[in-house]
Chimera marker file (.cmm) of the C-alpha trace (Angstrom):
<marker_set name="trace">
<marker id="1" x="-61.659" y="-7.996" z="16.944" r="1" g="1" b="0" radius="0.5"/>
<marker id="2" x="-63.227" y="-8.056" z="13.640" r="1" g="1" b="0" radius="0.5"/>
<marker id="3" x="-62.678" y="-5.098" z="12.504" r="1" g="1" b="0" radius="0.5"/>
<marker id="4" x="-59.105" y="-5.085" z="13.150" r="1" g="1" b="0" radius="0.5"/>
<marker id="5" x="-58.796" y="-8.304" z="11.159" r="1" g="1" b="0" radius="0.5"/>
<marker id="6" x="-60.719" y="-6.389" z="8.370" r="1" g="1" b="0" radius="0.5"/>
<marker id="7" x="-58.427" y="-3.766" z="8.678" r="1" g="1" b="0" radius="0.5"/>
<marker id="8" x="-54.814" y="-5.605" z="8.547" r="1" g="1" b="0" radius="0.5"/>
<marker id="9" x="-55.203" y="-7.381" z="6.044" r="1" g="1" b="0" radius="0.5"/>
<marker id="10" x="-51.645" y="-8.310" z="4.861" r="1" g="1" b="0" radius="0.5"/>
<marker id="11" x="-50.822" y="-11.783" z="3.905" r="1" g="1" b="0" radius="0.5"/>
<marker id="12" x="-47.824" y="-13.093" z="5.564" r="1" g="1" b="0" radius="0.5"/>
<marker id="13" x="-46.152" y="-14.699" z="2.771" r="1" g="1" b="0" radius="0.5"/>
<marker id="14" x="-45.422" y="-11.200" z="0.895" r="1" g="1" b="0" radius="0.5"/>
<marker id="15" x="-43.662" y="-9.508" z="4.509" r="1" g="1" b="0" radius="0.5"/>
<marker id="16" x="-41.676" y="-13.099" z="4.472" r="1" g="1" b="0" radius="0.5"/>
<marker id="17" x="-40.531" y="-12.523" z="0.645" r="1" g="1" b="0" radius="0.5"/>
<marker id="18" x="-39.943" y="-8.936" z="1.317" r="1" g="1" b="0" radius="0.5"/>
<marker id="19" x="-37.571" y="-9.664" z="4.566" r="1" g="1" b="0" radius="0.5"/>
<marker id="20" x="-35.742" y="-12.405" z="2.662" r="1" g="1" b="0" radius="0.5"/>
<marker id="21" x="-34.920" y="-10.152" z="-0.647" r="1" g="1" b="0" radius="0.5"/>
<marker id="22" x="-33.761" y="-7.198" z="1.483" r="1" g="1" b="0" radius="0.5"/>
<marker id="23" x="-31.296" y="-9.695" z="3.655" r="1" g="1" b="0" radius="0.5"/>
<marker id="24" x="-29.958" y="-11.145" z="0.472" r="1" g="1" b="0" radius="0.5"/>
<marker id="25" x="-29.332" y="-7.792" z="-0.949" r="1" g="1" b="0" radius="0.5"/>
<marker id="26" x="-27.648" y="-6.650" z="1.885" r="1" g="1" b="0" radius="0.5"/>
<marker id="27" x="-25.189" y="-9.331" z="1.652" r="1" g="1" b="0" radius="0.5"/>
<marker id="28" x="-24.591" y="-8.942" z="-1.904" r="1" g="1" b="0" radius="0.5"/>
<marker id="29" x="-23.862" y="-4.850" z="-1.137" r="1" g="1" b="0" radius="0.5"/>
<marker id="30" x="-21.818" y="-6.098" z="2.167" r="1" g="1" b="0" radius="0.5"/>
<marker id="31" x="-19.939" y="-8.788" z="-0.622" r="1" g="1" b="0" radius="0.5"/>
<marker id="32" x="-19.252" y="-5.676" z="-2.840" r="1" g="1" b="0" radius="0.5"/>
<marker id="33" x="-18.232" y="-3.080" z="-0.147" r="1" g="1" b="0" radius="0.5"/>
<marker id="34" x="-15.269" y="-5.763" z="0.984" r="1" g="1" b="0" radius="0.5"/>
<marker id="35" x="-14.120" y="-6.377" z="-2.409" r="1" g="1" b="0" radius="0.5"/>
<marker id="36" x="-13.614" y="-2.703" z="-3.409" r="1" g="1" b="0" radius="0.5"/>
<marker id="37" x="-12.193" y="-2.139" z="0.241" r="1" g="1" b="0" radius="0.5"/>
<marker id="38" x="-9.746" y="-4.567" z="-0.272" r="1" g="1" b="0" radius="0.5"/>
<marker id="39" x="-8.801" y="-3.661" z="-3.986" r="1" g="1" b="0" radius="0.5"/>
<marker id="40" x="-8.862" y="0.160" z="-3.975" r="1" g="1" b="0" radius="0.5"/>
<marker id="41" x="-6.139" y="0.892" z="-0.987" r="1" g="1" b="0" radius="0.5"/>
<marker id="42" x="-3.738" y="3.422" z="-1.258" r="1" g="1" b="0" radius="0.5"/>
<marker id="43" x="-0.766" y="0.091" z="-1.234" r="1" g="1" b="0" radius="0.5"/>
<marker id="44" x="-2.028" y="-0.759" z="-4.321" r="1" g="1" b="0" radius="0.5"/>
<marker id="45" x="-0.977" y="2.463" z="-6.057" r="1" g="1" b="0" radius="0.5"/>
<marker id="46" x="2.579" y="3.269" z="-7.957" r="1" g="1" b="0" radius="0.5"/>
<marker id="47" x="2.877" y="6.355" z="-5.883" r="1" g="1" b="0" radius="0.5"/>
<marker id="48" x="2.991" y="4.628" z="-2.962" r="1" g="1" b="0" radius="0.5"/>
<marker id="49" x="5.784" y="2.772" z="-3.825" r="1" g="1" b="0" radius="0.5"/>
<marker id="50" x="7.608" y="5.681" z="-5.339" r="1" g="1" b="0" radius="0.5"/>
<marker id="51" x="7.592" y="7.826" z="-2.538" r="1" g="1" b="0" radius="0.5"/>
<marker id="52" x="8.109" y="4.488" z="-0.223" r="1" g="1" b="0" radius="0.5"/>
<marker id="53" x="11.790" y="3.821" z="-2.525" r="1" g="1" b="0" radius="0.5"/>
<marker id="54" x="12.430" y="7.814" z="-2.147" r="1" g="1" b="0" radius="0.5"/>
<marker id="55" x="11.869" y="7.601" z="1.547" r="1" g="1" b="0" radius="0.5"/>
<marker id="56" x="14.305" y="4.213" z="2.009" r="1" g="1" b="0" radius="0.5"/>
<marker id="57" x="16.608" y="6.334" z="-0.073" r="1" g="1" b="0" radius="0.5"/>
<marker id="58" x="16.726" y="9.299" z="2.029" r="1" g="1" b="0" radius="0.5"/>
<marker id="59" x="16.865" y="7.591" z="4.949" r="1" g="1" b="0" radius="0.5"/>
<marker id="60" x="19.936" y="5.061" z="3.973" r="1" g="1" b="0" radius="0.5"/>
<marker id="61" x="21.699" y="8.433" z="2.879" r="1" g="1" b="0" radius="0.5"/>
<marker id="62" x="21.140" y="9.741" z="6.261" r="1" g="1" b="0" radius="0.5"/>
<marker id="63" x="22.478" y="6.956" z="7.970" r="1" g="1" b="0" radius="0.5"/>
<marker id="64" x="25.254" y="6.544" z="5.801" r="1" g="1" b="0" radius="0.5"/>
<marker id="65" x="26.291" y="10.586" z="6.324" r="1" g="1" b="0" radius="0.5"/>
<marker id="66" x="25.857" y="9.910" z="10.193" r="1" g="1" b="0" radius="0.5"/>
<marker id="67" x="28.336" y="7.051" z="10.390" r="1" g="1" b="0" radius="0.5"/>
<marker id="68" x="30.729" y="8.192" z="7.933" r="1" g="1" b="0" radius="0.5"/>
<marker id="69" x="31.223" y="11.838" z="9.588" r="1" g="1" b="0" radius="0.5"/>
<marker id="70" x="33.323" y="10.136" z="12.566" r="1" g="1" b="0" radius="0.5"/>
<marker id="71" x="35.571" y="7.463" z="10.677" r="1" g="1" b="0" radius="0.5"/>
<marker id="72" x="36.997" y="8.940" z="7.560" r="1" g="1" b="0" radius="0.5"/>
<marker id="73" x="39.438" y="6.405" z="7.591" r="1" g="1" b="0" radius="0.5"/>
<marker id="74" x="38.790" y="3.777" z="4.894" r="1" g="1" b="0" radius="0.5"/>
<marker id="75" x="35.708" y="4.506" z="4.449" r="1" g="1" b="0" radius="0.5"/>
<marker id="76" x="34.413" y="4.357" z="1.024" r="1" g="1" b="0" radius="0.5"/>
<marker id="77" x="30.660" y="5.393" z="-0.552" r="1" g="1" b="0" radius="0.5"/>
<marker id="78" x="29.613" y="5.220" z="-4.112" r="1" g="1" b="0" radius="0.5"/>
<marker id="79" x="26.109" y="5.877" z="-5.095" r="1" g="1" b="0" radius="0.5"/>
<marker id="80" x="25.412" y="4.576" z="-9.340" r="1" g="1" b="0" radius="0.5"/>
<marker id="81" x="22.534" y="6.076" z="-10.500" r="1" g="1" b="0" radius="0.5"/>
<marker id="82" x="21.209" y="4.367" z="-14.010" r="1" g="1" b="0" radius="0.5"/>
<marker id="83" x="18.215" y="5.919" z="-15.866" r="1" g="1" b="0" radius="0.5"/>
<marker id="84" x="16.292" y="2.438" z="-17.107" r="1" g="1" b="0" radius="0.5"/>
<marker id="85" x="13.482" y="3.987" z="-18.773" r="1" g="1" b="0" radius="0.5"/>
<marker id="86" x="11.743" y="7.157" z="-19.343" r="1" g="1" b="0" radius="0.5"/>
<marker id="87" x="10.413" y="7.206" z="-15.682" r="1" g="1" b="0" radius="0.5"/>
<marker id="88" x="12.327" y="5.033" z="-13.728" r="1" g="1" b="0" radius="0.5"/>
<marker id="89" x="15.780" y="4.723" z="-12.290" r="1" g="1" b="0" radius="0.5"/>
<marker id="90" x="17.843" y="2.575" z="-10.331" r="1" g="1" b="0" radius="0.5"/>
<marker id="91" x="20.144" y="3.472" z="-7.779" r="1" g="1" b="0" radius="0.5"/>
<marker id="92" x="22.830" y="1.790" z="-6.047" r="1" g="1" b="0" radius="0.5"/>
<marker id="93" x="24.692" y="2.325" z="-2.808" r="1" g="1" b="0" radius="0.5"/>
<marker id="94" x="28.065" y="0.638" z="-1.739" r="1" g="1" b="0" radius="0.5"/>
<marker id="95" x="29.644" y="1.182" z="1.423" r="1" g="1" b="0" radius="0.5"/>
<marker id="96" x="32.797" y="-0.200" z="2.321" r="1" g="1" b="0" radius="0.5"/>
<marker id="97" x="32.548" y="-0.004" z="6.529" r="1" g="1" b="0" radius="0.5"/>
<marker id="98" x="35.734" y="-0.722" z="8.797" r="1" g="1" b="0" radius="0.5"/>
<marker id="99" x="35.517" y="-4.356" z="8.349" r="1" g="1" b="0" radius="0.5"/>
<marker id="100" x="36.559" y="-4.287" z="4.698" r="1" g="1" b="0" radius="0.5"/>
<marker id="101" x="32.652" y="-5.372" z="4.231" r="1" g="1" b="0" radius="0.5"/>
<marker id="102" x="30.463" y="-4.279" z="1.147" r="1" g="1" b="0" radius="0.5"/>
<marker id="103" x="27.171" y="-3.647" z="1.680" r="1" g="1" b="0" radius="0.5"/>
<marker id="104" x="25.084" y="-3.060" z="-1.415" r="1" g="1" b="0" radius="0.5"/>
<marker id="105" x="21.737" y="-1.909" z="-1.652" r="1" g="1" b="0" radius="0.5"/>
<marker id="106" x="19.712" y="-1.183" z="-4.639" r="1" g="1" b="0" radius="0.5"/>
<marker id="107" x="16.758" y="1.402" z="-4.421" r="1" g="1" b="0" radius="0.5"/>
<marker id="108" x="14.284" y="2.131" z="-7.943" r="1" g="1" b="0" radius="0.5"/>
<marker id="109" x="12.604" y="5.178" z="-8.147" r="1" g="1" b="0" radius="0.5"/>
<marker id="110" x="10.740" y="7.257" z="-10.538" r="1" g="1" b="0" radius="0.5"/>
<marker id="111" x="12.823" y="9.458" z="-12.265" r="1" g="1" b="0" radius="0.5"/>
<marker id="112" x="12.165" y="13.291" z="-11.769" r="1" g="1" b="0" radius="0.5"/>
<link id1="1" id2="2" r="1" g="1" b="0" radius="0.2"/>
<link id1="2" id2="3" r="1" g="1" b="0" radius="0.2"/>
<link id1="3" id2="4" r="1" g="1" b="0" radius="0.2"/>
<link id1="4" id2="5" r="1" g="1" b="0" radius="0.2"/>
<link id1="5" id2="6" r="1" g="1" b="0" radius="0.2"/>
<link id1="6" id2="7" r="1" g="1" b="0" radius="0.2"/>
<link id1="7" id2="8" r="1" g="1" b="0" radius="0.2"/>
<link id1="8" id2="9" r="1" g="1" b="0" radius="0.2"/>
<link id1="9" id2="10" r="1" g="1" b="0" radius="0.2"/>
<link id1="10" id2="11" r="1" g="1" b="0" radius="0.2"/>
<link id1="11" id2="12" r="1" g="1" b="0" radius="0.2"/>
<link id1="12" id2="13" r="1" g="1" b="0" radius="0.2"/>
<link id1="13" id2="14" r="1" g="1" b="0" radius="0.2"/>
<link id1="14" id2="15" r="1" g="1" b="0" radius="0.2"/>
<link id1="15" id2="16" r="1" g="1" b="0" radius="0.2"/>
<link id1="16" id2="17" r="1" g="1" b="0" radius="0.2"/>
<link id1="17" id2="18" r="1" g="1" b="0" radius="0.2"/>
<link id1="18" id2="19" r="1" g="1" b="0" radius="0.2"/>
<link id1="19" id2="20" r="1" g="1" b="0" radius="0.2"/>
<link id1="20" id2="21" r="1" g="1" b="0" radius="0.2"/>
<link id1="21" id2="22" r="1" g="1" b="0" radius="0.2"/>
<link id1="22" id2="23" r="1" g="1" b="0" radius="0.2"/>
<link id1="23" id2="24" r="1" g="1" b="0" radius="0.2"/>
<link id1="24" id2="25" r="1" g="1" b="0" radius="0.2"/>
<link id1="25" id2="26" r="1" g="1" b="0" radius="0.2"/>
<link id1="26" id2="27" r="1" g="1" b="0" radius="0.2"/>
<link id1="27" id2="28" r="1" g="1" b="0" radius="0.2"/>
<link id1="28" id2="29" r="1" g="1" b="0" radius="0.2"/>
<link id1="29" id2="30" r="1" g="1" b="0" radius="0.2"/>
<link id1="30" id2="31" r="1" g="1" b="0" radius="0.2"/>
<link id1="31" id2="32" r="1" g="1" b="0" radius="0.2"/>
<link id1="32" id2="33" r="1" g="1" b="0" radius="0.2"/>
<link id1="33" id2="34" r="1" g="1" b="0" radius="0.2"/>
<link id1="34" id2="35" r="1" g="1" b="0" radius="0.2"/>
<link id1="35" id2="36" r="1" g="1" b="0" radius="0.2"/>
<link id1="36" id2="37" r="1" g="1" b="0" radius="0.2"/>
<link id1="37" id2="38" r="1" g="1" b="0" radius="0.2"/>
<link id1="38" id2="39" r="1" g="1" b="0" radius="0.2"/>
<link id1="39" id2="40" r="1" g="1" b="0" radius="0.2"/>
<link id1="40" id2="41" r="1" g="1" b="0" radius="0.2"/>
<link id1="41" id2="42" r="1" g="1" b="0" radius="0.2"/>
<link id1="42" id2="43" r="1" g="1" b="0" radius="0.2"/>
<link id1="43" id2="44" r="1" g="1" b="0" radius="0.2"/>
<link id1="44" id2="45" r="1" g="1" b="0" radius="0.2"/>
<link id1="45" id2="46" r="1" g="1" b="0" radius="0.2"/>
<link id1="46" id2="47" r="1" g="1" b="0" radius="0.2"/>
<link id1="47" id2="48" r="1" g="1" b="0" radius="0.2"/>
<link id1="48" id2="49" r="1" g="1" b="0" radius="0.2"/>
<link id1="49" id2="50" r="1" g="1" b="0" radius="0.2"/>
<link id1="50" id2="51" r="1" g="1" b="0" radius="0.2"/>
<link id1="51" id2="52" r="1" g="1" b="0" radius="0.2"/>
<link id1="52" id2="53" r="1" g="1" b="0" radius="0.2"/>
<link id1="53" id2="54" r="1" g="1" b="0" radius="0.2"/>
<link id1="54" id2="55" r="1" g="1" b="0" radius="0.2"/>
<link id1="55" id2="56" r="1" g="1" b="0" radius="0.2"/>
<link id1="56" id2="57" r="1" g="1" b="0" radius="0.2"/>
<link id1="57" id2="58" r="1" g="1" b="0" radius="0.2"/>
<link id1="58" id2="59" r="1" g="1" b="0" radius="0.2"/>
<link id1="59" id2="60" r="1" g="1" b="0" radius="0.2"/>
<link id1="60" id2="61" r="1" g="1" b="0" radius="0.2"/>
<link id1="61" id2="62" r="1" g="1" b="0" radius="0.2"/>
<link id1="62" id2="63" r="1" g="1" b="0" radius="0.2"/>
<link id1="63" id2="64" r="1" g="1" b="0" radius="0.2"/>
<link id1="64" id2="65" r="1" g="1" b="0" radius="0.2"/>
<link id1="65" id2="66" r="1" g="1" b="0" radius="0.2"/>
<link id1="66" id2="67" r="1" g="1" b="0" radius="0.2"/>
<link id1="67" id2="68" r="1" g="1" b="0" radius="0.2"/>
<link id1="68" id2="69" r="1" g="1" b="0" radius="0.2"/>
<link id1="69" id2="70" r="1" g="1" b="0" radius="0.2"/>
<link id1="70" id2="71" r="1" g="1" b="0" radius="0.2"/>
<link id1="71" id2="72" r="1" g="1" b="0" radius="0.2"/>
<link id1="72" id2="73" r="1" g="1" b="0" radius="0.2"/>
<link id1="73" id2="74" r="1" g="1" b="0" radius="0.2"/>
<link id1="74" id2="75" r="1" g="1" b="0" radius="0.2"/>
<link id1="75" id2="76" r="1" g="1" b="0" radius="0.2"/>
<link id1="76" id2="77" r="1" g="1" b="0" radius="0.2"/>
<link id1="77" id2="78" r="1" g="1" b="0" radius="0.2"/>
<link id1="78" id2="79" r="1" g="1" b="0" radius="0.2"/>
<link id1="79" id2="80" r="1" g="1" b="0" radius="0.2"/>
<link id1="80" id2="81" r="1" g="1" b="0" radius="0.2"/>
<link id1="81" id2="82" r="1" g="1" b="0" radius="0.2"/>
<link id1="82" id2="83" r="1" g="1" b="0" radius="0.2"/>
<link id1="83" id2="84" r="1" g="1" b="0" radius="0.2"/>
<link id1="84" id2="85" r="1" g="1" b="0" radius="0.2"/>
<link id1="85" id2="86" r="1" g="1" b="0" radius="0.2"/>
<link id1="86" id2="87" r="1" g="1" b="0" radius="0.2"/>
<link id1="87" id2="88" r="1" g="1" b="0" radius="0.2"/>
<link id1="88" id2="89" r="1" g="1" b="0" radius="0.2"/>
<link id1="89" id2="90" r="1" g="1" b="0" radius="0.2"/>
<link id1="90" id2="91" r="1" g="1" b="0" radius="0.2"/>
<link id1="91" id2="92" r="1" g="1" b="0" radius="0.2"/>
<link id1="92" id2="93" r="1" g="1" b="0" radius="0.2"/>
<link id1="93" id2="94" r="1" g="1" b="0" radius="0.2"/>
<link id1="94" id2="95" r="1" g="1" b="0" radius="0.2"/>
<link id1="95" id2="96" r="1" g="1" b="0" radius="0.2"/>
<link id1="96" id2="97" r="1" g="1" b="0" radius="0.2"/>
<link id1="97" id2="98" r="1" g="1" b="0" radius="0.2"/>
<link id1="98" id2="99" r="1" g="1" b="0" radius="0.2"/>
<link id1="99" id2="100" r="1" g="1" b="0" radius="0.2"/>
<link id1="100" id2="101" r="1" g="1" b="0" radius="0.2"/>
<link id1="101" id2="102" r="1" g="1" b="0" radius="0.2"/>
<link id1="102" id2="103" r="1" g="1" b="0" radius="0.2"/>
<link id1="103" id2="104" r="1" g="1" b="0" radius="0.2"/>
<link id1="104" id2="105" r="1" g="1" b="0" radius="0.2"/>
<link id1="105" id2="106" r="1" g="1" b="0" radius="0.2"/>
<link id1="106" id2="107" r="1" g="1" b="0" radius="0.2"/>
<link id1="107" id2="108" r="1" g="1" b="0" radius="0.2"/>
<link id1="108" id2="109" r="1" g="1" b="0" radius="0.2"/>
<link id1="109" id2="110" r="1" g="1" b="0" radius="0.2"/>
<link id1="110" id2="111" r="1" g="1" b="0" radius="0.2"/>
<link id1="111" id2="112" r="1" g="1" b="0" radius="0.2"/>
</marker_set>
């Protein structure tokens, strides 16, 4: 028994400092590995919203062509495209349904 005390001879106060530093630096990398999860996503980028506004767009276009091929009467679509900048545009669909009602919708996109 003496000679294993001889031979592990590590004071207890260095494993206890050891342990404690590597659990606070975990939580400081843990700390950082949220904050650049949550930052860096692909919602946070202007692509996503570009191709997000072209999708809506293509999609309202598609809906308008599919209720507008069976009633052509009094049925009325104008689409207003305005260039606002170098890369951006804005454009606007009215429909005039059955109902006499306007529905307006305004989509921004990058201009290509």
């Amino acid at each position: 028994m003496a000679c294993l005390k001889s031979f592990c001879n590590v004071r207890a106060n260095s494993i206890i400092e050891s342990v404690v530093a590597i659990c606070i630096i975990s939580i400081c990398l843990y700390i950082a590995i949220l904050v650049i999860a949550s930052v860096f996503t692909p919602r946070t980028s202007a692509k996503f919203y570009t191709t997000r506004n072209n999708l809506d767009e293509f999609f309202f276009l598609s809906q308008l062509n599919d209720s507008l091929s069976g009633n052509s009467n009094g049925s009325s679509v104008s689409i207003e495209r305005e260039i606002l900048g170098t890369s951006l545009q804005k454009i606007t669909l009215t429909c005039r349904d059955s109902t006499n009602r306007d529905y307006k919708k305004i989509y921004y996109v990058g201009a290509e």
